[in-house]
C-alpha positions, 0 to 999 in steps of 0.5 A, a space after each residue: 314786073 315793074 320796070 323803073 329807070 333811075 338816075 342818082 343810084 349810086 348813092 343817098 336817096 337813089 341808092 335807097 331807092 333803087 334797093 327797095 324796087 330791086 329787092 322786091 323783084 322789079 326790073 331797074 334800069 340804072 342810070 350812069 355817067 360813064 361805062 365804069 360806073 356802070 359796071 359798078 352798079 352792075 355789080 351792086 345790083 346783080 340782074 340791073 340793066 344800066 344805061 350810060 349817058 353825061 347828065 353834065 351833057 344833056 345836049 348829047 344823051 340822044 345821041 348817047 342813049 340812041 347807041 344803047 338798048 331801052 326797055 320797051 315800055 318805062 312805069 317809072 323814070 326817077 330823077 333822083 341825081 344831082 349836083 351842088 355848089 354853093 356860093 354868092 351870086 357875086 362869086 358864082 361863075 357861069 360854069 358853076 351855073 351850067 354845070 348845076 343848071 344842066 345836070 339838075 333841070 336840063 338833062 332830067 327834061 330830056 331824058 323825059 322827053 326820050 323816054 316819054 314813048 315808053 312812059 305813055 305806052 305804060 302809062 307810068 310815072 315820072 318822079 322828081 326828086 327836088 329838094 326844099 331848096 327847090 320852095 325856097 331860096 337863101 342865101 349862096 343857093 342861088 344856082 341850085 335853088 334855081 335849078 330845083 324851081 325850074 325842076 318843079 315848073 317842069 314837072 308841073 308843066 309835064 303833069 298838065 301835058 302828059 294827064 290825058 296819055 296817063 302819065 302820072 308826074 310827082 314832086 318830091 321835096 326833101 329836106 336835108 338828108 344824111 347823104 355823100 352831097 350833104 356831107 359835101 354841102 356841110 363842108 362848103 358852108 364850114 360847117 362839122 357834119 353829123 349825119 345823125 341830125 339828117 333825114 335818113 335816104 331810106 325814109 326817102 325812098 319809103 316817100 318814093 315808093 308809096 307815091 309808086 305804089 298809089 292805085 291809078 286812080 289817084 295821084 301825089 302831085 307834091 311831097 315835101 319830107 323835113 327832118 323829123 329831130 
């Protein structure tokens, strides 16, 4: 039985995903910013182990994670959460460059520095989960599109360091998906939101999964999945 630990599994695409490996019998260790949520995943998916840690405060999740029981051996650390505030660069404070800064590259990169052990005894997979904004920047993206370019150069630097250990690294790149932070996208940029036009978060999690699911002996470096209507 596989064990898989999953940041973002409240909702979108980690939720998606977290019911497809829960379903199937696998263990998941479900990431949440704060003891209630905790208990909220725990109950939407009985038999899930949780873990409690602010992605907003990476410099504190050693400490935080240090407190708590971890499984001995990680097949897969899903970077899945995320946050995202638009805005100019004109307008944009360093709070809002923080915020979006840590809980998107920062917290991800330690997290998989405190759970690479696991990672290389399993010899198991680390997937980011970035956006087509972390390809491409426009405008009023800045902060979260640099916060996704900065999460591939992380999963491409962690792809050539960890090789050798067995650690497998992919990227995948979403387009837009039908999902509460698209909604809140939507109403940033003033526009109507009809999650109808979106890719569906499951399509997504079937992505994930089959990247999972490869035979060792290969591996996906990079996906990018657009809307397909």
């Amino acid at each position: 039985m596989a064990t898989h630990v999953i940041t973002g599994a409240g909702s979108g695409i980690g939720a998606a995903v977290a019911r497809r490996l829960h379903a199937r019998g696998d263990e998941v260790v479900l990431h949440a910013r704060d003891a209630g949520r905790a208990r909220e995943l725990a109950a939407e998916f009985p038999g899930a182990k949780t873990v409690v840690g602010d992605l907003a405060e990476p410099d504190r999740l050693s400490w935080a994670l240090s407190h708590q029981t971890l499984p001995d051996r990680v097949d897969s650390l899903l970077h899945i959460a995320g946050v995202v505030d638009l805005g100019p660069v004109g307008d944009l404070t360093p709070k809002a460059w923080r915020h979006q800064l840590n809980v998107n590259l920062v917290a991800p990169a330690e997290l998989t520095r405190l759970f690479l052990p696991q990672l290389r005894a399993a010899h198991g997979h680390v997937v980011f989960v970035n956006s087509g904004a972390g390809l491409n920047a426009h405008a009023g993206w800045s902060a979260y599109a640099a916060s996704k370019h900065g999460l591939k150069a992380l999963a491409d630097s962690l792809r050539h360091e960890e090789h050798a250990n067995g650690v497998r690294v992919t990227s995948v790149y979403p387009g837009r998906t039908a999902s509460p932070m698209q909604a809140k996208v939507h109403q940033q940029e003033g526009k109507e939101y009809d999650p109808a036009k979106w890719i569906d978060p499951e399509s997504v999690a079937t992505t994930v999964v089959m990247a999972l699911d490869l035979p060792g002996d290969a591996e996906v470096n990079d996906l990018t999945v657009r809307p397909g209507r």
